[in-house]
C-alpha positions, 0 to 999 in steps of 0.5 A, a space after each residue: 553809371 546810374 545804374 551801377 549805383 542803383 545795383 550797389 545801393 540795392 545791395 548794400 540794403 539786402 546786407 542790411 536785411 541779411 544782418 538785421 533779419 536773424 536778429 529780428 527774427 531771433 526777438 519773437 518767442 515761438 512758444 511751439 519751439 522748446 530745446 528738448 523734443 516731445 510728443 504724445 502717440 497717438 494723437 487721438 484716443 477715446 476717453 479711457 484709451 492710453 497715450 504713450 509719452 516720450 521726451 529727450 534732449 532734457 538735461 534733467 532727469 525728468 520732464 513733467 507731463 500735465 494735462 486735464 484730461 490725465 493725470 500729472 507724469 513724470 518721465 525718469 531719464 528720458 524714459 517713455 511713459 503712459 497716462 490714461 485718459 479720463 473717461 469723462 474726456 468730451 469726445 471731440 475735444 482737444 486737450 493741451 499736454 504740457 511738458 515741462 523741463 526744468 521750467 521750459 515749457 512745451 505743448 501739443 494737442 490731444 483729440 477725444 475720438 468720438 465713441 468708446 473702444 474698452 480703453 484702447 487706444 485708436 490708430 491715426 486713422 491710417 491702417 494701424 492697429 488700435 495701440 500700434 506704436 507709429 514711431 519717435 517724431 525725431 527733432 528738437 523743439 520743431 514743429 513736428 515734434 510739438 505736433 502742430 504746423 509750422 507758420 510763417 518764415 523762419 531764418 533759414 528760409 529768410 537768409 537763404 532768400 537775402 542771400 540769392 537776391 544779394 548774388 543775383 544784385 551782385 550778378 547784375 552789378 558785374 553785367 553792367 560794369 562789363 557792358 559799359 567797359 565794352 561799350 567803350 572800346 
């Protein structure tokens, strides 16, 4: 009997986890995690290279893109844009690139490659051509499309785990019960 109420009692504590995790975890802002997606290719370039920006999934006509190493872009209807990088940019430095739309915010990095190339950009190091287009980081406000690591749990991972320790409580409260009944008979 001691032991069906230590199982119902574990369970009912992992459904309270399950109910106030999401809402827990819903109150930290992210500042990495936008509605609309974004990104800046490539992702290194020497000063006076080009950089191409994209966005989508704003619900205005334009996005604004600020940097102190390029000038202020504004990309019309989810239109692709480019900026030159100033040549000035200290090599090695990383920039913060801001795209704002309609006043949500969403930032990644740029890194300054050490050395000029004539105002091309340089590839990721992987092969490509200098100014090879690589492809569209696809997503809304993920990790991926603001160019930097994902840390910690996110609901998904959190709910998903409460879930299988509820159903492997459950799996223990019914084990007990069946062994109890059949010890009787």
């Amino acid at each position: 009997m001691r032991a069906i109420r230590a199982a119902s009692a574990a369970l009912l504590s992992a459904a309270a986890v399950a109910v106030i995790a999401p809402t827990a975890l819903a109150g930290e802002e992210d500042p990495d995690i936008t509605s609309f997606g974004f990104s800046v290719t490539p992702e290194k370039v020497a000063p006076g290279g080009t950089v191409a920006l994209t966005s989508d999934g704003c619900e205005v006509p334009s996005v604004t893109v600020t940097s102190g190493v390029f000038d202020t872009v504004t990309l019309e209807e989810g239109r692709p844009g480019r900026a030159t990088v100033d040549l000035d940019a200290k090599a090695g430095a990383q920039y913060e690139i801001t795209f704002d739309c309609k006043g949500e915010r969403g930032t990644t990095t740029l890194t300054i490659a050490q050395g000029g190339t004539g105002g091309k950009t340089t590839g990721h190091d992987n092969g490509m051509q200098p100014g090879a287009h690589k492809g569209v980081k696809a997503g809304y406000g993920t990790a991926a499309a603001s160019g930097t690591e994902s840390e910690g749990l996110g609901v998904t991972e959190v709910v998903t785990g409460v879930l299988l320790i509820a159903g492997a409580l459950g799996a223990a409260v019914v084990l007990t019960r069946r062994r109890g009944a059949g010890g009787r008979a």
